[in-house]
C-alpha positions as CSV (number, residue, x, y, z in Angstrom):
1,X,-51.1,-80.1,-95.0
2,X,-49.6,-83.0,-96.7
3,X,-46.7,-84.8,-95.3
4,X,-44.5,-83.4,-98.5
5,X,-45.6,-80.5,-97.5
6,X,-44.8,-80.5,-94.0
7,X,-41.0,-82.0,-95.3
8,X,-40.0,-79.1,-97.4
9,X,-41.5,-76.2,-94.4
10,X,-39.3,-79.0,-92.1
11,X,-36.7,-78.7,-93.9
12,X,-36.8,-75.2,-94.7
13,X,-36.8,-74.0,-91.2
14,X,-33.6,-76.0,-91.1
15,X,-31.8,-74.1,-93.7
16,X,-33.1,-70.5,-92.4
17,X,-31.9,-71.5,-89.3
18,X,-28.5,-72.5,-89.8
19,X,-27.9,-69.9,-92.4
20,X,-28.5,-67.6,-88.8
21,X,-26.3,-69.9,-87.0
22,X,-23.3,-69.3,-89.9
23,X,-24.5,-65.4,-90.1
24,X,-23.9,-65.1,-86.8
25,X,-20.3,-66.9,-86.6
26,X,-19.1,-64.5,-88.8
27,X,-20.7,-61.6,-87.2
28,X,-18.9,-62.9,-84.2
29,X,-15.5,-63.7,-85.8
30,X,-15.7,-60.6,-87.5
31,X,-16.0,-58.8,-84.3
32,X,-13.4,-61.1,-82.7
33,X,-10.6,-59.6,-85.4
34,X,-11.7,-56.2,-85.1
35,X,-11.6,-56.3,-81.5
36,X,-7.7,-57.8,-82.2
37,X,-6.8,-54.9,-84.1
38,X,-5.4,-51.4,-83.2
39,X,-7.3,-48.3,-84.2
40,X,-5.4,-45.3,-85.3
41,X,-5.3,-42.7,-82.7
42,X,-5.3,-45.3,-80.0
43,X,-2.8,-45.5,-77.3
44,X,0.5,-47.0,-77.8
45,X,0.7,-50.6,-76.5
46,X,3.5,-53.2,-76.6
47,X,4.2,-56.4,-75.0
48,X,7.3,-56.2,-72.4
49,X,8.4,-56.9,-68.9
50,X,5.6,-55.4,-66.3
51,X,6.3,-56.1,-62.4
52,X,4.9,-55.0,-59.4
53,X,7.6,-53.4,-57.5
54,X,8.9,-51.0,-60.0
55,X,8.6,-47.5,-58.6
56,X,6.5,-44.5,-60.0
57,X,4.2,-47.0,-62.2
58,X,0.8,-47.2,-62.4
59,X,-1.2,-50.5,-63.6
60,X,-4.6,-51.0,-65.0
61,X,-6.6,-53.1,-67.4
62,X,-6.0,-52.1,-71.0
63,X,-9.2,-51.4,-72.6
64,X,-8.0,-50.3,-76.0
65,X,-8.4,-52.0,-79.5
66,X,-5.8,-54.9,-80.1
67,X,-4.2,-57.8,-79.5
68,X,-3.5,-56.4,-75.7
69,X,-7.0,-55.9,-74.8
70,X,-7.8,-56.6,-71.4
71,X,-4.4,-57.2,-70.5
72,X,-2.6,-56.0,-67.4
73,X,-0.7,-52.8,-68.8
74,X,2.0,-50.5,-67.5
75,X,2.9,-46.9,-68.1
76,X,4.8,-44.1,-65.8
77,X,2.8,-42.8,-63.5
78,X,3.9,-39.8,-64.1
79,X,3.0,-39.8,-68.1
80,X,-0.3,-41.9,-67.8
81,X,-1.3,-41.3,-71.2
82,X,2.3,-42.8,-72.6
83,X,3.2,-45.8,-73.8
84,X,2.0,-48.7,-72.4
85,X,4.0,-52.0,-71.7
86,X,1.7,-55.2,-71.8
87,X,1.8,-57.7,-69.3
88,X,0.3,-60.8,-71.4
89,X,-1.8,-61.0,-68.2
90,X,-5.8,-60.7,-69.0
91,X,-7.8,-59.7,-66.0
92,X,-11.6,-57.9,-65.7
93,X,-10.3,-56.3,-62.4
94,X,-7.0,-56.0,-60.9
95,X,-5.5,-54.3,-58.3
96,X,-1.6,-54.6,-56.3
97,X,0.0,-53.1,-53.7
98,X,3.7,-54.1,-51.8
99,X,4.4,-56.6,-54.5
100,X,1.0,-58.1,-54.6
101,X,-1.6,-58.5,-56.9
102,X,-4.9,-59.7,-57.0
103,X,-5.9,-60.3,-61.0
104,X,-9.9,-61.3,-61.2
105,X,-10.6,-63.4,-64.7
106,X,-13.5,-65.1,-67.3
107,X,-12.7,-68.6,-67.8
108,X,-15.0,-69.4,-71.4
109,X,-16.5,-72.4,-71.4
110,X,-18.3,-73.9,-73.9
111,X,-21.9,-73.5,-72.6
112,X,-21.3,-70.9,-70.0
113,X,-18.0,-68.4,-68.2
114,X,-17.0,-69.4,-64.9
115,X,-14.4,-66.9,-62.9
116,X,-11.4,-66.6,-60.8
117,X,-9.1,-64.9,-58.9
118,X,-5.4,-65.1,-59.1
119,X,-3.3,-64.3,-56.4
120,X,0.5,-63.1,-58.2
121,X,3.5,-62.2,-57.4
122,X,5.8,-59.0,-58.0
123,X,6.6,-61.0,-61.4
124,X,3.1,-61.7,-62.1
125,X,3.8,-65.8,-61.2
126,X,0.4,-67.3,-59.8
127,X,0.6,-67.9,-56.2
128,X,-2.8,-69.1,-55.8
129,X,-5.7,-69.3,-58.1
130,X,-9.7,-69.2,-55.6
131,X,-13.3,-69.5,-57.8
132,X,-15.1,-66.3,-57.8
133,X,-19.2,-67.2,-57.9
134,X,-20.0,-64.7,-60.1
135,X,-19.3,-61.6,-62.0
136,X,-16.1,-60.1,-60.8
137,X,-16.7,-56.2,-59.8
138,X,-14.2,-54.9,-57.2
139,X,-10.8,-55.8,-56.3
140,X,-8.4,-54.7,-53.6
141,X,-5.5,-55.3,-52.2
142,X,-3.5,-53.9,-48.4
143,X,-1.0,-51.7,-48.4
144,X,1.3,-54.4,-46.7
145,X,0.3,-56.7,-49.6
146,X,-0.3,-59.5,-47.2
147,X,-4.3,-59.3,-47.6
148,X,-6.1,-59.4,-51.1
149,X,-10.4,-59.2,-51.6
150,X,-12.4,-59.2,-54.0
151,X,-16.3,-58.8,-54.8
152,X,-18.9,-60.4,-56.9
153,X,-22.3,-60.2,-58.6
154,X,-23.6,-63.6,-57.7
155,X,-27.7,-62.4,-58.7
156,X,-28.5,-59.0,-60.8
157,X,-25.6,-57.1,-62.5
158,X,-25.7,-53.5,-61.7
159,X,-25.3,-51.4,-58.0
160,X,-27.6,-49.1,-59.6
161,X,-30.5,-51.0,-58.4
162,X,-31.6,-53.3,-55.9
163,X,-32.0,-56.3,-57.6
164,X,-28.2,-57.5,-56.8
165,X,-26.6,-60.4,-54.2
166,X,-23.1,-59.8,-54.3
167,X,-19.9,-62.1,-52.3
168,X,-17.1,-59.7,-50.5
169,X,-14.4,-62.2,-49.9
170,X,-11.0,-61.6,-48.6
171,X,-7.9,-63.9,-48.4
172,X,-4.4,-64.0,-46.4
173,X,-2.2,-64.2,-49.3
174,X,0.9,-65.5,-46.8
175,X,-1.3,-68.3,-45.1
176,X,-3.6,-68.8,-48.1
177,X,-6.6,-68.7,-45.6
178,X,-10.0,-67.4,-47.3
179,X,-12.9,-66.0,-46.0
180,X,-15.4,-66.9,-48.7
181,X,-17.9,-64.2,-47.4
182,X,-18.2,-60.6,-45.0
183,X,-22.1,-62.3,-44.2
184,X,-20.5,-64.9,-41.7
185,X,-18.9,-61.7,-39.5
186,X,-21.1,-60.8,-37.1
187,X,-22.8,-57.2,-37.6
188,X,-23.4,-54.5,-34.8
189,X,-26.0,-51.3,-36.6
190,X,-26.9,-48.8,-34.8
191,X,-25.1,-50.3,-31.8
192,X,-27.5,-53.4,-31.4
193,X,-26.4,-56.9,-33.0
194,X,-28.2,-57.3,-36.5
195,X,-29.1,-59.9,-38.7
196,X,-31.1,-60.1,-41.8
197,X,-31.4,-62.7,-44.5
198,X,-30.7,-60.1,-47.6
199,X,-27.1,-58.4,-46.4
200,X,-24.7,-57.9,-48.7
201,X,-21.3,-56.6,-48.6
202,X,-19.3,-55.2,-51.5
203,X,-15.6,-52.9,-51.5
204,X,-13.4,-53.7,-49.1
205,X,-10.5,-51.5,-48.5
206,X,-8.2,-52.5,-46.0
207,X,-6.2,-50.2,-43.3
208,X,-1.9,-50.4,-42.8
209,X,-2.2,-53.0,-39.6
210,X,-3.6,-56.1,-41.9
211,X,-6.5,-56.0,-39.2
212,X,-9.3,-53.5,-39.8
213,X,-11.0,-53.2,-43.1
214,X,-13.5,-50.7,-44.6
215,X,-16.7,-51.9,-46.6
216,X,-19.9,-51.6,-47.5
217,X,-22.9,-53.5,-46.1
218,X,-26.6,-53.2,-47.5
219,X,-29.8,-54.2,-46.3
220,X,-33.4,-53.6,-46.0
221,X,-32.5,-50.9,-49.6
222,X,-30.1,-48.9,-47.9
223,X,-26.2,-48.7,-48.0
224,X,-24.2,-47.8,-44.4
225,X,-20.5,-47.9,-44.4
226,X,-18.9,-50.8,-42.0
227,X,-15.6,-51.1,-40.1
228,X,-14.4,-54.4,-40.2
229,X,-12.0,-56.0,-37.9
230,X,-10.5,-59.7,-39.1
231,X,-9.6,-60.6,-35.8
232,X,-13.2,-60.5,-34.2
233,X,-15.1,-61.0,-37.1
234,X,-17.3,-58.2,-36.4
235,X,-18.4,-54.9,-38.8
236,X,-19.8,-52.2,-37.0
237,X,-21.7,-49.6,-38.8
238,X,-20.7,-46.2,-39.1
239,X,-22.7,-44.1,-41.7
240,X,-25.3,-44.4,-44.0
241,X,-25.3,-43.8,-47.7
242,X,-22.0,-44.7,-48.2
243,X,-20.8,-47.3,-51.6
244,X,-17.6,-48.2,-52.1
245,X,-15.3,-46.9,-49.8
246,X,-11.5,-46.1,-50.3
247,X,-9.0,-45.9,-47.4
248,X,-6.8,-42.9,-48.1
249,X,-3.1,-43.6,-47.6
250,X,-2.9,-41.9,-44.1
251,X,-6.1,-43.8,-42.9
252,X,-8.4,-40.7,-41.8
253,X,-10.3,-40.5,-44.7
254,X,-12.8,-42.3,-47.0
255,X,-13.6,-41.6,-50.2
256,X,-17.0,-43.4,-51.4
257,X,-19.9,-42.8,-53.9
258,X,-23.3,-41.1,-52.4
259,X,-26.6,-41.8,-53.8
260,X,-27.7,-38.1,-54.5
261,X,-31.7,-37.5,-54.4
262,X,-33.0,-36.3,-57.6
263,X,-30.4,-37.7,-60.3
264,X,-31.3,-40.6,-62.6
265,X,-31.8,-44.2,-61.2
266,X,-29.1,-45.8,-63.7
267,X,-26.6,-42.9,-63.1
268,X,-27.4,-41.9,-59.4
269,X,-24.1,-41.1,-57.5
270,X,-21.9,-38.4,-56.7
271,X,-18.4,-38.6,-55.3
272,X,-17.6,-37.6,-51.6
273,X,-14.6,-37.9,-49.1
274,X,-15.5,-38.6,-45.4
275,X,-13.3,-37.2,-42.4
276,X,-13.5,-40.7,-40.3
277,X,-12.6,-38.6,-36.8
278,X,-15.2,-35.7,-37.7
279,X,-17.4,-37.5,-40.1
280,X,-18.2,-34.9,-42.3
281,X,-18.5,-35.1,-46.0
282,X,-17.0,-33.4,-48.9
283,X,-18.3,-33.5,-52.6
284,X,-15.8,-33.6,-54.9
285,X,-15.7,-31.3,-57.8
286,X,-16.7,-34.2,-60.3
287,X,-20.1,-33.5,-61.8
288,X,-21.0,-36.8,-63.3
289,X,-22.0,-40.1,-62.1
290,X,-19.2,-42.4,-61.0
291,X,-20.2,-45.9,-60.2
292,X,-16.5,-47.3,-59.2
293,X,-14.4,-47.2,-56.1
294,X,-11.5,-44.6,-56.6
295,X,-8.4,-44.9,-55.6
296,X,-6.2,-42.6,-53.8
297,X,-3.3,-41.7,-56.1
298,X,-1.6,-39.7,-52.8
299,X,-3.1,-38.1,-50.0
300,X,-4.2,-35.7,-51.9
301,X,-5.8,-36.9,-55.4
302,X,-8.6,-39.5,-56.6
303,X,-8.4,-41.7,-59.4
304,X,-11.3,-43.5,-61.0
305,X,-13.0,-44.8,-64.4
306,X,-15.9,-43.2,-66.3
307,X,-17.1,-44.9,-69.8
308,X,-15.1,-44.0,-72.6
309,X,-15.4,-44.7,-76.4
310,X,-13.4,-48.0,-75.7
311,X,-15.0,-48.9,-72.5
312,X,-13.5,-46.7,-70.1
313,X,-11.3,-44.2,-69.4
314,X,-9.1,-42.7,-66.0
315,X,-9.4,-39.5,-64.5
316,X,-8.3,-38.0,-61.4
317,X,-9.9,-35.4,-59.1
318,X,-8.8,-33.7,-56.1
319,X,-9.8,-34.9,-52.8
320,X,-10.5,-31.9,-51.1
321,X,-13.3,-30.5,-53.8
322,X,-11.6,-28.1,-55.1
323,X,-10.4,-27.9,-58.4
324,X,-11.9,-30.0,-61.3
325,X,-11.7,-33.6,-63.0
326,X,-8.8,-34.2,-65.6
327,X,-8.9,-37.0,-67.7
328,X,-5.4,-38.8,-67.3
329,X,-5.7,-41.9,-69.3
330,X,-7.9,-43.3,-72.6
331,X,-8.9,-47.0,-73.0
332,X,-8.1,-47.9,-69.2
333,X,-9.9,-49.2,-65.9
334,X,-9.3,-50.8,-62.7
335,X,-5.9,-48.6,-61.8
336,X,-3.4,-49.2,-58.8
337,X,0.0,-47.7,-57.9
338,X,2.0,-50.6,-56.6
């Protein structure tokens, strides 16, 4: 090949290549104003005042079309379908209780996101702002609103596998004091002191007394749920097979995803409540696979995400299997009833 030759294939590379590099601008700015658009039929969203005291209300991400995408939205709790006031707040996961809220975030960079989490305040004002090292999955914070955690995918990017790492942290919103991680508590399994280089621990729920703490720990490819306790540092093991625990509102139960034998790898749980002074379990009368950690809407009633055609969308259950799943909200994920 002659060096003329070797110019114009030079230089044609060049031009096929940035006429990708334009293509896919525009692809991508396309998709940018499409996502900032409202679709007909979508819920009803408009910016306004949203704090975190204001009774009978229930927050969540808004995952619906438009310029309020992602935001931290508002609606009555008792019409969660309604119109929805937008808090200008953008968070991946969220979660308040007592006038606290815990708002997990992307922060795009030019090469590469980095994330966050945001301690606010009834008003949504940043009290404190920690670095998340990773992929923000599940936030949480105590009924007293004095305690706020959150969990990360640091390696991997699904709990349907178990090719994940994951960071639990949890912070004193009052003192500002942070755990970075559950792995420096010491862990008692089986009622014998345990260590293992490839623990993890992932959704923390937290009891009334701003002292004991629910989780989960895995190792060696199982799952066991932990009691926590932040005064001695120390999770104890209490049951096996047990993701994502919730603390119901009166503290005796659990509810938690279960690996069930037989359904598919990518979509392999089922949801169950757990008596914590009987320890026995209850499947819940939803049939599909729910890979979130639900939230108790009372003592009686479960609230959680499945996908949707605009992400995700709410449903509730009851808690003591009967009855069946009801979908209560469109376009919406990560709830809480502060």
């Amino acid at each position: 090949m002659t060096v003329r030759h070797r110019v114009v294939v030079l230089l044609s590379a060049v031009v096929v290549l940035a006429a990708v590099a334009v293509a896919s601008v525009l692809h991508a700015s396309a998709r940018a104003e499409r996502r900032d658009q409202a679709r007909p039929g979508g819920p009803r969203v408009a910016s306004g005042r949203v704090v975190l005291t204001a009774p009978g209300r229930l927050v969540f991400r808004n995952m619906a079309w438009g310029p309020h995408r992602d935001e931290l939205t508002t609606v009555a709790a008792s019409d969660p379908s309604g119109p929805r006031v937008a808090s200008g707040v953008k968070c991946l996961r969220l979660h308040a209780a007592a006038g606290t809220g815990v708002c997990l975030q992307a922060v795009h960079g030019a090469v590469s996101d980095t994330y966050r989490a945001l301690v606010l305040d009834a008003r949504l004002r940043v009290r404190a702002r920690y670095d998340v090292p990773g992929i923000p999955s599940r936030a949480r914070v105590s009924p007293t609103g004095h305690l706020a955690t959150w969990t990360a995918f640091v390696g991997g990017d699904s709990y349907a596998g178990t090719d994940f790492s994951t960071r639990a942290a949890i912070v004193d919103v009052r003192t500002g004091k942070l755990i970075p991680s559950l792995e420096a508590f010491r862990i008692v399994k089986d009622g014998h002191r345990y260590r293992s280089s490839d623990v993890n621990f992932w959704g923390v729920t937290f009891a009334a007394d701003d002292r004991t703490f629910y989780a989960t720990l895995a190792t060696k490819g199982r799952t066991y749920l932990v009691r926590g306790d932040l005064r001695t540092r120390t999770v104890t093991s209490l049951r096996a097979n047990v993701e994502c625990p919730s603390l119901s509102p009166d503290g005796t139960r659990v509810a938690f995803k279960k690996r069930v034998p037989g359904l598919p790898e990518d979509a392999p749980w089922r949801l169950y409540v757990l008596d914590l002074r009987t320890m026995r379990e209850t499947p819940l009368a939803e049939p599909r696979s729910v890979d979130d950690q639900a939230l108790w809407h009372n003592t009686d009633t479960l609230v959680y995400a499945l996908p949707g055609d605009y992400g995700a969308d709410l449903y509730e259950v009851p808690a003591d299997g009967t009855g069946k799943p009801r979908r209560i909200s469109t376009a919406a994920v990560s709830p809480a009833y502060p």
